[in-house]
N, C-alpha and C positions, 0 to 999 in steps of 0.2 A: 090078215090084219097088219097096219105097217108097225115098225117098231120106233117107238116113242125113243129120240137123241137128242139129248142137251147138251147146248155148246155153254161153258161158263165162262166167262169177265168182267174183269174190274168192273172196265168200263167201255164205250167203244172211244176213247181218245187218240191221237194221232199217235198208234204204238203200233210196235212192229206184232207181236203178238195179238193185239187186237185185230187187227188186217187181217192175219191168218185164218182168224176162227169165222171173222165176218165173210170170207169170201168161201172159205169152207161150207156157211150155214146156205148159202146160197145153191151152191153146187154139188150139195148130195143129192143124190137121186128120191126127189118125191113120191113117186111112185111107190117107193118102196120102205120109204121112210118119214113120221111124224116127223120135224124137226122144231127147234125151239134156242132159242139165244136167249140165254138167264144174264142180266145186266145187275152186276152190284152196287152200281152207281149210274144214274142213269143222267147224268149231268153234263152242258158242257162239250154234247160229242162230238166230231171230227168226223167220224162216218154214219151216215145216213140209218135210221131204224126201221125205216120204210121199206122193209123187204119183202118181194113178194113171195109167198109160199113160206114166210117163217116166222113161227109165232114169237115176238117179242118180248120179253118177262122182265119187267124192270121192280127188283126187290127194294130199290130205293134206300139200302142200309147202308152206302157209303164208304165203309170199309170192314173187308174182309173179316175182323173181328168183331163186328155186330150182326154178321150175318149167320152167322150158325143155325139160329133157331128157325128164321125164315127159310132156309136150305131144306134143314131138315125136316121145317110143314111140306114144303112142297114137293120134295122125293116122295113124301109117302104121298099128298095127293096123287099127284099125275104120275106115281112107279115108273120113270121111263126104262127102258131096257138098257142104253148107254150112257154112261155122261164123260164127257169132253174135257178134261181141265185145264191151265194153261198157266204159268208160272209158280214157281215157288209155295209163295204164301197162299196162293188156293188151291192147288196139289194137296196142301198139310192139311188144308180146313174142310178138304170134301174127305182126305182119310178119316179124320175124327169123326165127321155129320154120317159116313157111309157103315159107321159102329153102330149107329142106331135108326139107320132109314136104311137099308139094305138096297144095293146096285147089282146087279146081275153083271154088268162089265163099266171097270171104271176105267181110264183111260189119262193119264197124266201127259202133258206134253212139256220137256224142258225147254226155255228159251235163250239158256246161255250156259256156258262152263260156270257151275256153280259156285265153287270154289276163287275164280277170280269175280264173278263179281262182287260175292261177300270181302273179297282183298280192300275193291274200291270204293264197296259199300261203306253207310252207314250200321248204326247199332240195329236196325231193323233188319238188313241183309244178311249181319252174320248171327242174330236169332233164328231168322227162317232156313239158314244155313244148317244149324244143328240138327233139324229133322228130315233131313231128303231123306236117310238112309229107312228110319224109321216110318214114312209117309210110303213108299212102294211096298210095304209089306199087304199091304190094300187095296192094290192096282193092279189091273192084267197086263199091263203094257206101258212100258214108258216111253215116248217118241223123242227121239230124240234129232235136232235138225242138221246134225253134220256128222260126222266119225271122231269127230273129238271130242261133242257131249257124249258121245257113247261109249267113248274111252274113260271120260271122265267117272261119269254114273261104273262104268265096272270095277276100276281102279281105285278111285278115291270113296268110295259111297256102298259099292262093294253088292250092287244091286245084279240078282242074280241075271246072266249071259239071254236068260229064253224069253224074260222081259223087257229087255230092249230092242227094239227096232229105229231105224235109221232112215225118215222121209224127208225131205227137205224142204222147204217153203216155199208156193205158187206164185207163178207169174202169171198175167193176165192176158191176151193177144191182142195187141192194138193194132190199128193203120200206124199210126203216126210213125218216122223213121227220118233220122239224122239227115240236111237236105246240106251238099257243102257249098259253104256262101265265102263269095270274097268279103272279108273284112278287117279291118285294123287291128292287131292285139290277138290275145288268145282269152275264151272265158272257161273258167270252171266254176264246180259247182260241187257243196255239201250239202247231204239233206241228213238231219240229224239232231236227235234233242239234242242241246245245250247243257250237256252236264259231261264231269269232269272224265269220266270213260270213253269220250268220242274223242280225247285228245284236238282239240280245238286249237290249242293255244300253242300248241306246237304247230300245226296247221300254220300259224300266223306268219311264226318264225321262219318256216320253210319259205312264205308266200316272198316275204321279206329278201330272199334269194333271188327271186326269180326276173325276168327282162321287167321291166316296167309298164310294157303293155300287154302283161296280166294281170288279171281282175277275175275276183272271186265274190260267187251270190253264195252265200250261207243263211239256208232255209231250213227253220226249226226256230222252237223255242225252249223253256229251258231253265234253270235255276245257275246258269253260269251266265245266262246272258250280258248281266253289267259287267263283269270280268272282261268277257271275252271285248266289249263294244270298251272298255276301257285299257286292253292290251293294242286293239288295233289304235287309238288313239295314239299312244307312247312309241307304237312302231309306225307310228306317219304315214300309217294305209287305210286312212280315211277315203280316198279318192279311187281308192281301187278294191274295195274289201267294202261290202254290203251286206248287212242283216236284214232278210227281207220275211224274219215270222213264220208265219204257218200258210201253207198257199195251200188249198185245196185241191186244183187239178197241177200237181206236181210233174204229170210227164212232159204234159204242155213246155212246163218250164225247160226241165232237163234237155230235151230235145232240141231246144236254142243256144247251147254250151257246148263247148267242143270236148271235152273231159270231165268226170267224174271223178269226185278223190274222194276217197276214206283214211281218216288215221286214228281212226279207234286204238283203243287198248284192247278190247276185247267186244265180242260179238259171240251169238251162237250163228246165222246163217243170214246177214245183212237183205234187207229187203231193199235198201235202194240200190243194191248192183244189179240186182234182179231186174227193177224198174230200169235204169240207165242201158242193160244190155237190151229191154225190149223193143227199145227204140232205136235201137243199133250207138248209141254212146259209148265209147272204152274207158276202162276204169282203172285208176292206179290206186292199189291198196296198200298198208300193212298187212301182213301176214297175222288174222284171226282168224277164227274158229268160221271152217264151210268156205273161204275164200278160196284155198285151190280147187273144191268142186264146184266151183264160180267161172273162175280165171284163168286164161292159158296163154303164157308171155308170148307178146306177138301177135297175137290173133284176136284177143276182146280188150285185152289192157296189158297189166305188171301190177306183180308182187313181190312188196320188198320188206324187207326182214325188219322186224319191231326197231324203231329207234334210231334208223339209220337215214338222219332227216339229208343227207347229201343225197344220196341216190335217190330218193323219193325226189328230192327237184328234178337230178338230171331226165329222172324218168319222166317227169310230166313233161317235160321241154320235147324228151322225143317223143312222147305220145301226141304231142300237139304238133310235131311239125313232120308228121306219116301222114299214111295215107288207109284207112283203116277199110275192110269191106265190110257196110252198114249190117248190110241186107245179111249175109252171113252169120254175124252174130245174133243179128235177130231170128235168124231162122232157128239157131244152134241151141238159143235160151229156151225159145218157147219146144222143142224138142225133148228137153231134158225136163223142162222145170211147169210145162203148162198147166196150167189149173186143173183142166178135166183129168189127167195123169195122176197129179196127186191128190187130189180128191179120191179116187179110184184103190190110192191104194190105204186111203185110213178107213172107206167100206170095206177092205177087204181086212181090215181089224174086226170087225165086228161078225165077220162068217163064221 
């Protein structure tokens, strides 16, 4: 008989988290396993619910704190064998609902240093903050997606050493692959919600450095949006700096830019350097959370130290005027980071 696995999220919206669990419900092996994607909010989505071989579950309660009791009918209906969980505040909510609908293996997955996002956070983040420690007392396993949430979770959170393990997040295999064009200027590219943790507006600052025929697509959306479209106004890089939303087949895009930039404040294991390497793109980051098990100076992009917006220019200027090997990087990501690999090893959570 296969064994019933529920993957739970918010929602499926353009999240990095959500991606994870969506391309996970895909890729577990059938054969050997029911599977099932439990939607808290089923509104709105970003990635498709039309999956084949996985049953759908759209609880329609909106948020995490109206869902408890719907959680809790439905463990005891359908008993699966594992269940999936995936940030913070639903980690807390399947510990409490798992007090009274019992799971045979519960499975937490963190999606950032917890600690600084409650820093950047609102009143919400450093609520769901107070319970990490007390939510793994519940769980068989906490995954965490770099060596720094798993430094975090032992250090700060104090969660015991034989419950953490350390997978990192999938990349997908495509054709598509960096084709070099002669052309005018140099382009880069952010793909990134629009809130105050991606460091955006430093971003600007830096762009503001740079030769004049640079130009930057900044793709995402966001609750810093009017901010961010009213600093590029003030720094008079209207003509060079575009906000282009939420584009749906994202690699398409990226693979028409000559560089990738991140200047996050914090991350747990960024999914667009993932996407950018798959396509053979190099990437200049700040140094968060999973980017040096990313990046390797010289060979996919650079990594430069929090806050040190000088070098983050000089570095995009020589990332853009090298000569990078596509095809290598792309072979390198999908070796390390391919779907079927890690898929492979969160079934082998549940042996």
């Amino acid at each position: 008989m296969k064994k019933k696995v529920f993957f739970i999220v918010s929602h499926l919206g353009a999240g990095g988290s959500e991606r994870v669990f969506w391309l996970l419900s895909q890729y577990f092996d059938k054969s050997f396993y029911e599977v099932s994607l439990v939607l808290l909010d089923s509104r709105n989505p970003f990635f498709s619910a039309d999956i084949d071989g996985v049953n759908v579950i759209n609880l329609n309660s909106i948020r995490a704190s109206n869902s408890f009791f719907k959680l809790r009918s439905l463990i005891k209906a359908v008993r699966p064998y594992a269940i999936f969980t995936t940030g913070g505040h639903i980690n807390t909510l399947l510990s409490f609902v798992s007090l009274f609908a019992p799971v045979p293996v519960l499975i937490g997955r963190e999606s950032n240093v917890m600690n600084m996002t409650a820093k950047l956070g609102g009143p919400k983040e450093k609520f769901w903050d107070l319970f990490v420690r007390l939510t793994y007392y519940r769980f068989k396993v906490a995954v965490c997606q770099s060596n720094e949430i798993h430094d975090a979770m032992a250090n700060l959170y104090h969660i015991p050493m034989h419950k953490l393990v350390v997978i990192p997040n999938p990349v997908v295999l495509t054709s598509l692959q960096k084709v070099e064009k002669v052309r005018a200027g140099k382009k880069l590219i952010l793909v990134a919600r629009l809130a105050i943790e991606k460091g955006i507006i430093r971003l600007l600052h830096i762009i503001k450095k740079l030769p004049a025929d640079y130009s930057l697509t900044i793709a995402g959306e966001g609750p810093m949006k009017d901010a961010i479209k009213k600093e590029i106004s003030l720094l008079q890089l209207s003509e060079r700096v575009h906000v282009v939303g939420l584009i749906p087949d994202i690699l398409n895009t990226i693979v028409n830019h000559d560089l990738m930039v991140l200047t996050s404040l914090t991350e747990g294991f960024p999914n667009v350097v993932l996407e950018s390497l798959s396509v053979g793109i190099p990437v200049v980051a700040f140094r968060v959370s999973g980017i040096s098990e990313m990046l390797r100076n010289d060979f996919n992009g650079y990594i430069i130290n929090q806050d040190d917006l000088d070098s983050f220019a000089s570095h995009i200027v020589k990332a853009c005027n090298r000569k990078w090997d596509s095809l290598a990087i792309k072979e390198d990501v999908n070796s390390r980071f391919g779907v079927e690999k890690v898929v492979k090893q969160y079934e082998e959570l549940l042996a």
